[in-house]
C-alpha positions as CSV (number, residue, x, y, z in Angstrom):
1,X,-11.5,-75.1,74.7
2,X,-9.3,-72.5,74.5
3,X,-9.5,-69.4,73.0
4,X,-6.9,-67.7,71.5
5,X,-7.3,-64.1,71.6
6,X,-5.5,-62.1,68.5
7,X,-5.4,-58.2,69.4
8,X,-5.7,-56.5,66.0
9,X,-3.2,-54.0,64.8
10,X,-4.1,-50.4,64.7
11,X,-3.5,-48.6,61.9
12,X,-1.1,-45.2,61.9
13,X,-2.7,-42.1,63.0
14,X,-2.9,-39.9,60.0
15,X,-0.5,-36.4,59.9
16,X,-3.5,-33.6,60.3
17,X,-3.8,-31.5,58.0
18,X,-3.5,-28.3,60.3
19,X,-0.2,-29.6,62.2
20,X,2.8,-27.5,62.2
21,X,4.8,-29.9,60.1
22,X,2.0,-29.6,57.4
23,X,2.0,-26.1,57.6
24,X,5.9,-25.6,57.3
25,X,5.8,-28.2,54.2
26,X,3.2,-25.8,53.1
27,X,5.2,-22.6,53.2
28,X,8.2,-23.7,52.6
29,X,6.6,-24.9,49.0
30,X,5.4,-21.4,48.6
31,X,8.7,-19.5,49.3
32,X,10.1,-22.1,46.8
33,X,7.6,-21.2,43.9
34,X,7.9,-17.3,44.8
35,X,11.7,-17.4,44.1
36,X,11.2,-19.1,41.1
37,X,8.8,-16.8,39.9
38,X,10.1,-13.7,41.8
39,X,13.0,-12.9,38.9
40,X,9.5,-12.9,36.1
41,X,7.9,-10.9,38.4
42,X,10.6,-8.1,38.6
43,X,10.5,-8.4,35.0
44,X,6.9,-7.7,34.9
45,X,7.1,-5.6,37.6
46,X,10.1,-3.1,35.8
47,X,9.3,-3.1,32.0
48,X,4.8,-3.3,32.3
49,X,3.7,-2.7,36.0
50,X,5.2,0.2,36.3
51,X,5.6,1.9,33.3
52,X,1.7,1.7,33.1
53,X,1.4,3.0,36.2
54,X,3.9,6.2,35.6
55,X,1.9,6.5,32.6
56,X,-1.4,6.6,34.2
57,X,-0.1,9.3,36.7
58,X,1.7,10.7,34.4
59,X,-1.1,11.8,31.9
60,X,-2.3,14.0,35.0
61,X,0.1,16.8,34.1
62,X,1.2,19.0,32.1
63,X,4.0,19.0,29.7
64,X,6.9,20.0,31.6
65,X,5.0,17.2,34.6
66,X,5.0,19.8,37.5
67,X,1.7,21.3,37.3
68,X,-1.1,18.9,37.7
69,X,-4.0,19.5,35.0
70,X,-6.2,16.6,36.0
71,X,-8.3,15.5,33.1
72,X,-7.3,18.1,30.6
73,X,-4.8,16.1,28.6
74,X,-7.8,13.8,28.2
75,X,-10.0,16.5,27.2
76,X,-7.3,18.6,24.7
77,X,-6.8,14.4,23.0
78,X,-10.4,14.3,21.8
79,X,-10.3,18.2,20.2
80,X,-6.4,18.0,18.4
81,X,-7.6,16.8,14.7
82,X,-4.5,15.2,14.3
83,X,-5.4,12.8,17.4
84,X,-9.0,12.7,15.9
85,X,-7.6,11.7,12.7
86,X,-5.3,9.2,14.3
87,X,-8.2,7.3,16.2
88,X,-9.9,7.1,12.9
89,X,-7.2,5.7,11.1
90,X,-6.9,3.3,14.0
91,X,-10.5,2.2,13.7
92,X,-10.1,1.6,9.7
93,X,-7.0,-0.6,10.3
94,X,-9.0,-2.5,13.2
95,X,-11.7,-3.1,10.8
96,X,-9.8,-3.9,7.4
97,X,-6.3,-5.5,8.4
98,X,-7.1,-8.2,11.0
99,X,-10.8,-9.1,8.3
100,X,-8.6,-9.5,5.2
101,X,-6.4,-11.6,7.0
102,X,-8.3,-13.9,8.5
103,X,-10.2,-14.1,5.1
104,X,-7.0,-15.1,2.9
105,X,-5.9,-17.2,5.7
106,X,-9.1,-19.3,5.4
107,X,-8.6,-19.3,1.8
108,X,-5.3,-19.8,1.3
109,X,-5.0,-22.7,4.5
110,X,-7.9,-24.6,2.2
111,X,-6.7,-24.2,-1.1
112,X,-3.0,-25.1,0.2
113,X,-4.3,-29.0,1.4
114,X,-5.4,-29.3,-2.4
115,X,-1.6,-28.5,-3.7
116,X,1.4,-31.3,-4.3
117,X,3.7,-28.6,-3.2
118,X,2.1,-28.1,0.3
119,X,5.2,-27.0,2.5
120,X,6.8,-25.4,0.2
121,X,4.1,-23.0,-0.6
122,X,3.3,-22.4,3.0
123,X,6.9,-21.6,3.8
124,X,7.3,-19.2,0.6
125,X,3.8,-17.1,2.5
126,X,5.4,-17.5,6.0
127,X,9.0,-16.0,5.3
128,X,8.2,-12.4,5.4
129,X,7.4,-12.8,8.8
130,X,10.9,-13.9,9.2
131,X,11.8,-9.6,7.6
132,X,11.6,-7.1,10.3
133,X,9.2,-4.2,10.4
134,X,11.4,-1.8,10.0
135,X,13.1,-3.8,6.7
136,X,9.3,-4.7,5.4
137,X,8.8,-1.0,5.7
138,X,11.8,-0.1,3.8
139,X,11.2,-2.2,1.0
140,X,7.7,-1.1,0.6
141,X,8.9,2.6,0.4
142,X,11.0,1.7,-2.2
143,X,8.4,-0.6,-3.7
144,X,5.9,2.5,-3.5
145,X,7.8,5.6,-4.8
146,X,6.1,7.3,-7.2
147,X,9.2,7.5,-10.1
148,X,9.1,4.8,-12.3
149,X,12.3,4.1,-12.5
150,X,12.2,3.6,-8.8
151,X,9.2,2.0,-7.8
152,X,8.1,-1.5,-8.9
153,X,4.2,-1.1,-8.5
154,X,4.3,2.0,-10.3
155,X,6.9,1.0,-13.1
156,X,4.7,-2.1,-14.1
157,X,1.0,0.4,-13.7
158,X,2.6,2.5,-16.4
159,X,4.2,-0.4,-18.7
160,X,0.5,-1.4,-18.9
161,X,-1.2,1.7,-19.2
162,X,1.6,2.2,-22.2
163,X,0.7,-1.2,-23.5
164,X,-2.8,0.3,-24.3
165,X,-3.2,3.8,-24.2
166,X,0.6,4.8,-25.7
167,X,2.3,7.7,-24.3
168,X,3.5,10.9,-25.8
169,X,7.0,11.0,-27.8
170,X,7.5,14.8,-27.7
171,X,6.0,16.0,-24.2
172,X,8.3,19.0,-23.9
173,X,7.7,20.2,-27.6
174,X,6.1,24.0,-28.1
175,X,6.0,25.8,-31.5
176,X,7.7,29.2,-31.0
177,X,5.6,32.4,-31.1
178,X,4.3,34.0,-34.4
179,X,5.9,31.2,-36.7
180,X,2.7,30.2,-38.2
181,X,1.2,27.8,-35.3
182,X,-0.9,29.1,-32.9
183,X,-1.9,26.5,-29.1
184,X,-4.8,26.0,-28.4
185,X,-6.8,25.7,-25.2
186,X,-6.9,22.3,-25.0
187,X,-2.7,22.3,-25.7
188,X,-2.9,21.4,-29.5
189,X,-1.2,23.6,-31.9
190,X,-2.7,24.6,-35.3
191,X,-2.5,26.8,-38.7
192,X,-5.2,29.3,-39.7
193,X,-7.3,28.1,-43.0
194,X,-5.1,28.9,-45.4
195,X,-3.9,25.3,-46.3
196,X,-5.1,24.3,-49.8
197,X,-4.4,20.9,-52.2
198,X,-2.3,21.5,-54.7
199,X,-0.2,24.0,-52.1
200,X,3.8,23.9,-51.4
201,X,4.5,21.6,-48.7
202,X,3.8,23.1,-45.4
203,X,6.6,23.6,-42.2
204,X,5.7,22.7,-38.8
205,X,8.2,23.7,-36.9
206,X,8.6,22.5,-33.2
207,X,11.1,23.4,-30.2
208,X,11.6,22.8,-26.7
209,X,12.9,19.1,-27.8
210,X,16.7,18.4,-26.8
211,X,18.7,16.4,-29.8
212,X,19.4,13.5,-27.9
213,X,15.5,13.1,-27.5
214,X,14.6,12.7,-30.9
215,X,14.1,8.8,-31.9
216,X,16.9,7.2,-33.0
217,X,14.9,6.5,-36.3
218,X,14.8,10.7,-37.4
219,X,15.9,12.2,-40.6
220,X,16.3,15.1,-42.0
221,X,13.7,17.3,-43.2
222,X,14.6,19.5,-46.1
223,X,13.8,17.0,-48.8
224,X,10.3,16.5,-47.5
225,X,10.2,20.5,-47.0
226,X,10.6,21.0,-51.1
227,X,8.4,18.8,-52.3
228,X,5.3,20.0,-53.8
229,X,1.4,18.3,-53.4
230,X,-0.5,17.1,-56.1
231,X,-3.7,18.6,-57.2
232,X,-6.1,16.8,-54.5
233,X,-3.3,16.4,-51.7
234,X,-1.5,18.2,-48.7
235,X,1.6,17.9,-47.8
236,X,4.1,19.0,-44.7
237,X,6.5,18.2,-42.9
238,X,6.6,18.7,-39.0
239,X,10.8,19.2,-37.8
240,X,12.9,20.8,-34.9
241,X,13.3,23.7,-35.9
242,X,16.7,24.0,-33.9
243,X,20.5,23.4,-35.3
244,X,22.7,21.3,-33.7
245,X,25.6,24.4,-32.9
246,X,23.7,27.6,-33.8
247,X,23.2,29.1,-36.6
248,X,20.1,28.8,-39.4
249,X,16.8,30.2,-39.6
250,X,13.8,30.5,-37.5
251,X,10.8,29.2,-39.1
252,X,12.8,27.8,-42.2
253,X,13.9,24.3,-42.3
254,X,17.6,24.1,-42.4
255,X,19.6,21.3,-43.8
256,X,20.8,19.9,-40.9
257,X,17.4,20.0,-38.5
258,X,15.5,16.7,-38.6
259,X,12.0,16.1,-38.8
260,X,10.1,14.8,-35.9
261,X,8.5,11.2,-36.6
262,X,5.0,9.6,-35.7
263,X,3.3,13.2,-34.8
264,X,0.1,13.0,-35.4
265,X,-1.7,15.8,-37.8
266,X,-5.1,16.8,-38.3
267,X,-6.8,18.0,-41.5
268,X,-9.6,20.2,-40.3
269,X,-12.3,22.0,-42.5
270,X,-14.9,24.6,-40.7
271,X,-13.8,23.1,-37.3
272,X,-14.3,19.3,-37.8
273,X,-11.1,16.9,-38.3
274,X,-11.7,15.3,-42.2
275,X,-8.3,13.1,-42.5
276,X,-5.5,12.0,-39.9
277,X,-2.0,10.8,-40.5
278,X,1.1,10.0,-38.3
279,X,4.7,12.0,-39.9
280,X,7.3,9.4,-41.5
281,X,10.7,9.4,-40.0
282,X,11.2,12.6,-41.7
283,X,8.5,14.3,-40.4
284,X,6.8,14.1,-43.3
285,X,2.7,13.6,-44.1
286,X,0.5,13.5,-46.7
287,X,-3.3,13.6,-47.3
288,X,-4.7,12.4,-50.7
289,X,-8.4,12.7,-51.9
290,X,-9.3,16.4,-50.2
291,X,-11.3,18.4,-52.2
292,X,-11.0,21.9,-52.9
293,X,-10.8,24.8,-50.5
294,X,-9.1,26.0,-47.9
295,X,-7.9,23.6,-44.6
296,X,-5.9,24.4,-41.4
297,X,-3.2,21.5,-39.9
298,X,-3.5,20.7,-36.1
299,X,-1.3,19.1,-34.4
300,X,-3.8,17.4,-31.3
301,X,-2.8,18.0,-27.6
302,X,-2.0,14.3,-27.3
303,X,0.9,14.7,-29.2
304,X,2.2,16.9,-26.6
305,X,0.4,15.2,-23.2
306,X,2.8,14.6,-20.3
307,X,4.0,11.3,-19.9
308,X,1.9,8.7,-17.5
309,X,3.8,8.5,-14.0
310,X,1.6,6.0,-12.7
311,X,-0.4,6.6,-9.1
312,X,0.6,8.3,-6.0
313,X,0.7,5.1,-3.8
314,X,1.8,7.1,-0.7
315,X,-0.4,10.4,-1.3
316,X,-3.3,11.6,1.2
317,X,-5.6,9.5,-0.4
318,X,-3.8,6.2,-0.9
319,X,-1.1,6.4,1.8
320,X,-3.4,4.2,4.8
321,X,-4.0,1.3,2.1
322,X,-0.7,1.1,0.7
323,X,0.2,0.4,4.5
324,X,-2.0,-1.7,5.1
325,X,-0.5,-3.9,1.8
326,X,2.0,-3.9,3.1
327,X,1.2,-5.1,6.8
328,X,-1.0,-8.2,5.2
329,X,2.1,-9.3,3.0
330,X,3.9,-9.6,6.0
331,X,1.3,-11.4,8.1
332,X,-0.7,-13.1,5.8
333,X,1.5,-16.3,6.3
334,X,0.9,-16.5,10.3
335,X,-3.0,-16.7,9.5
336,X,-3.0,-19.2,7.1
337,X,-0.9,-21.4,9.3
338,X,-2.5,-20.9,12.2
339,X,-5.5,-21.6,10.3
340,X,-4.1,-24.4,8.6
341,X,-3.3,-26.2,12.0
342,X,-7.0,-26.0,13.1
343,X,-7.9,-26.7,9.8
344,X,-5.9,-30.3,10.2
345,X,-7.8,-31.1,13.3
346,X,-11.2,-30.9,11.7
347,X,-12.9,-34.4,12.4
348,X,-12.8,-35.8,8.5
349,X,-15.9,-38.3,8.7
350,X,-18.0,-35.3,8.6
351,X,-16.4,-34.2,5.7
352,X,-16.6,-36.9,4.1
353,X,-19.8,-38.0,4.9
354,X,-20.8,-34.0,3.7
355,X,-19.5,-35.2,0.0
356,X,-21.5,-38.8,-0.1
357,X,-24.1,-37.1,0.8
358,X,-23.8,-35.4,-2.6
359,X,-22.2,-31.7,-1.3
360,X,-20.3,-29.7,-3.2
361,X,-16.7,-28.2,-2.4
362,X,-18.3,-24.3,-1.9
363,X,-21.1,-26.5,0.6
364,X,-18.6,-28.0,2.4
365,X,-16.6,-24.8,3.0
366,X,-19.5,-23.1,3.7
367,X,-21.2,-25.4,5.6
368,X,-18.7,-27.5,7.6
369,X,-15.3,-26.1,7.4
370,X,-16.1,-22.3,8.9
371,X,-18.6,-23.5,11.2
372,X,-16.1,-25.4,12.9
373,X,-13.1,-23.7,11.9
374,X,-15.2,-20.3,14.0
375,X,-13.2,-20.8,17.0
376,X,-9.8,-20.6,15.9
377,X,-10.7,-17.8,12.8
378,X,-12.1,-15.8,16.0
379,X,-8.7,-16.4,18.0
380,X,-6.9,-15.3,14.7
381,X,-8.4,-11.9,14.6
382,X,-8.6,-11.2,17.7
383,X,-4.6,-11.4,18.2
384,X,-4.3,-9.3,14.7
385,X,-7.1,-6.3,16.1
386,X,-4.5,-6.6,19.3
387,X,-1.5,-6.3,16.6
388,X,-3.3,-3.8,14.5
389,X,-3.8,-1.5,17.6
390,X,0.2,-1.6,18.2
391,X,1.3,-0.5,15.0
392,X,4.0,2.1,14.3
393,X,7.0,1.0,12.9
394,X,5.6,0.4,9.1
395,X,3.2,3.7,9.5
396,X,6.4,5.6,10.6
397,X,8.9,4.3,8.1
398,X,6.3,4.2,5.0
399,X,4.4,7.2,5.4
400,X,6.3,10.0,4.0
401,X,6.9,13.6,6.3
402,X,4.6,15.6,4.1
403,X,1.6,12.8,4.7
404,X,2.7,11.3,7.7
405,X,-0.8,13.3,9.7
406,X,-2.8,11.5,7.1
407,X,-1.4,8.1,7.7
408,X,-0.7,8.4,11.6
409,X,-2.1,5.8,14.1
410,X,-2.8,5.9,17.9
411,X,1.0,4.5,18.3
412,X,2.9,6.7,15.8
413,X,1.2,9.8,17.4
414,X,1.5,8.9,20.9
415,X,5.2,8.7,19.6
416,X,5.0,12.1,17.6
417,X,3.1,13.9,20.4
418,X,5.9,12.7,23.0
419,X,9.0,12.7,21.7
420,X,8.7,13.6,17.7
421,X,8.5,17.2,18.1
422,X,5.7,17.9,20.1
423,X,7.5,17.2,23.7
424,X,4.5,17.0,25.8
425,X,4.7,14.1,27.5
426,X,1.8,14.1,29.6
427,X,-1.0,14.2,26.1
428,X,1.2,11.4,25.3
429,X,0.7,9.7,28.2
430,X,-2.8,10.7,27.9
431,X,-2.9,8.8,24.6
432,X,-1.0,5.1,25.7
433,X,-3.9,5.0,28.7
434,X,-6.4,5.1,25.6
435,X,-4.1,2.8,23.8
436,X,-4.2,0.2,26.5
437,X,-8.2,0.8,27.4
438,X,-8.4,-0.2,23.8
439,X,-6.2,-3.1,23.5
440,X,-6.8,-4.6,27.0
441,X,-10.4,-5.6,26.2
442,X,-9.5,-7.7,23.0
443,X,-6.7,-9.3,25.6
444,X,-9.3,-10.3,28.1
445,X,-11.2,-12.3,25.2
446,X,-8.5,-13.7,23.7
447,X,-7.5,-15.2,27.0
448,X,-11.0,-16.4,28.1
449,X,-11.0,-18.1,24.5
450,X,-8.0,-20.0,25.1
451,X,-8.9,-21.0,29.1
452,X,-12.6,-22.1,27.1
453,X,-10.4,-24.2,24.4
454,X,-8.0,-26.4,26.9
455,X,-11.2,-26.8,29.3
């Protein structure tokens, strides 16, 4: 026999890992990847590394930067009541802003699935992100501003406080001195008790109203200032006692002075009001039915009550909240879609299977949808407390000079301290290293949240 013997090919020695070809490929990968990334990381380097690090050393000296304090910027930020103030205001808009967005952002991405109109609606909520902060602010100082002719909020408060309180038709009105009416300490006017039925018509006589003031609806008074009562009735008239040009007589109603319409008068006996009537458009009234004696006219305080001018949106009190209006009409949209997105990846079996199983709508959303919506409501406010912690331009532009300490923010007086007046750069600097301590630990949650979601 013979045997055929078939030598077996060997296969190629593999390329080790640790040859110098390997290790060239290697670098030469790396220095590829770095000049990719080196023109970000100059970026990164110029306009955060370093300006965090000037800051930081910065905030070691003193305002003109030559003398070296050490921690005394630190210590003077925690005793200024302004910063004190500041860090308060901060903590009010960390704990309001990014909670009542992320609440009518779950709202409104829930009800918004139930509507016909469904982009529409969301694009209407997301446009004013779309408005710069500095035009948002703007138009919410205009909106705020405390003249009614001027501001929309408060122009609508007073049309419906009007609606149901009414407002004063004569607030400028004042009887003159010694003519027979005498204020009181409330700011009504009134006669002594020498007013009987039966009497000649008693004169009321007003100033301090301008002509073109009166209502369009006013007549003269003289024919209502000679009639004469009847034997159970009063009768007056209440007029501007002024003429048109100069001339008549004070305390007499002249022909040509008008009487002042829908005043209200008071009959009052032994200090209680018995009757009440409102002057005609001659400024005339009557009272019928009194019985005999002796009763003094008052004209009430009301008559003369300054006009509503509706609330002081951007006073000490109220100037924080208005801002903050203003920052969740801007932002509201960005939660609800956000929202709405992880709202659209929900599994729907479950909620499904939640409403066979008899559930209610409030269950569900209770029960189901936040549950499961938690991890991208928590993402949501944790980028708004990041956002929250930044803001200046609408506390700067909104806020007016006289209340700007009331409204001011870490940001806007970092700004103030630094550059706005105070010119001490290193408390300023002092101030954006408490900024970023503040900020950088929502950061560092926010990002493990996101490396958690995509593993």
């Amino acid at each position: 026999m013979t045997a055929t013997l078939v030598k077996e090919a060997s296969p190629p020695t593999p390329r080790h890992p640790g040859s110098a070809r390997g290790r060239r490929l290697r670098r030469r990968g790396r220095v590829i990847a770095l000049l990719f990334v080196l023109p970000a990381l100059l970026l990164l380097g110029a306009l955060v590394v370093y300006p965090v690090l000037f800051s930081v050393g910065r905030s070691f000296f003193d305002a003109s930067g030559t003398t070296f304090v050490g921690g005394e910027n630190y210590t003077e930020m925690f005793r200024d009541p302004a910063t004190l103030k500041a860090i308060r205001n901060t903590a009010i808009w960390v704990v309001v802003a990014p909670t009542l967005l992320t609440g009518l952002g779950l709202i409104l991405a829930v009800l918004v699935e139930k509507i016909r109109w469904a982009t529409a609606f969301k694009l209407l909520l997301f446009m004013p992100m779309a408005v710069s902060f500095l035009a948002a602010g703007i138009i919410f100082r205009l909106a705020y501003d405390e003249d009614p002719d001027k501001g929309v909020l408060n122009a609508a408060v007073v049309s419906v406080h009007d609606a149901f309180q009414g407002s004063s038709s004569y607030p400028t009105a004042r009887a003159r001195d010694g003519e027979g009416l005498t204020k009181g300490a409330d700011g009504s006017y009134a006669t002594g008790a020498d007013v009987s039925p039966g009497g000649p018509a008693a004169a009321l006589g007003l100033v301090g109203v301008a002509p073109k003031d009166l209502p369009g609806d006013a007549e003269p008074a003289a024919a209502a200032a000679a009639g004469k009562a009847g034997p159970d009735e009063v009768r007056g008239v209440v007029y501007l006692d002024f003429t048109p040009g100069g001339g008549g007589e004070p305390g007499a109603v002249d022909r040509s002075e008008k009487g002042l319409p829908g005043v209200t008068v008071e009959a009052v006996r032994d200090g209680d009001p018995v009757a009440r009537t409102t002057t005609a458009a001659d400024g005339s009234f009557r009272f019928a039915g009194l019985d005999s004696g002796s009763y003094a006219l008052k004209l009430p305080s009301a008559n003369f009550a300054a006009p509503y001018d509706g609330i002081s949106w951007l006073g000490p009190a109220l100037v924080t909240p208005a801002i903050i209006g203003a920052y969740l009409w801007i932002w509201t949209g960005f939660a609800m879609v956000l929202i709405g997105a992880g709202l659209a990846a929900l599994p729907r079996d479950a909620l499904e299977a939640a409403r066979m199983d008899g559930a209610n709508e409030w269950q569900i959303f209770r029960r189901i949808t936040v549950p499961l919506l938690a991890p991208v409501l928590t993402v949501v406010f944790v980028t708004l407390v990041i956002n929250v912690m930044k803001v200046f331009d609408l506390v700067y532009i909104i806020a007016p000079g006289p209340v700007q300490e009331d409204a001011t923010v870490l940001a806007t007086q970092m700004w103030l301290v630094s550059f706005g007046g105070g010119n001490n750069q290193g408390l300023g600097s002092a101030l954006g290293v408490l900024l970023l301590l503040l900020v950088v630990p929502a950061m560092v949650f926010n990002v493990r949240r996101f490396r958690r979601s995509q593993r």
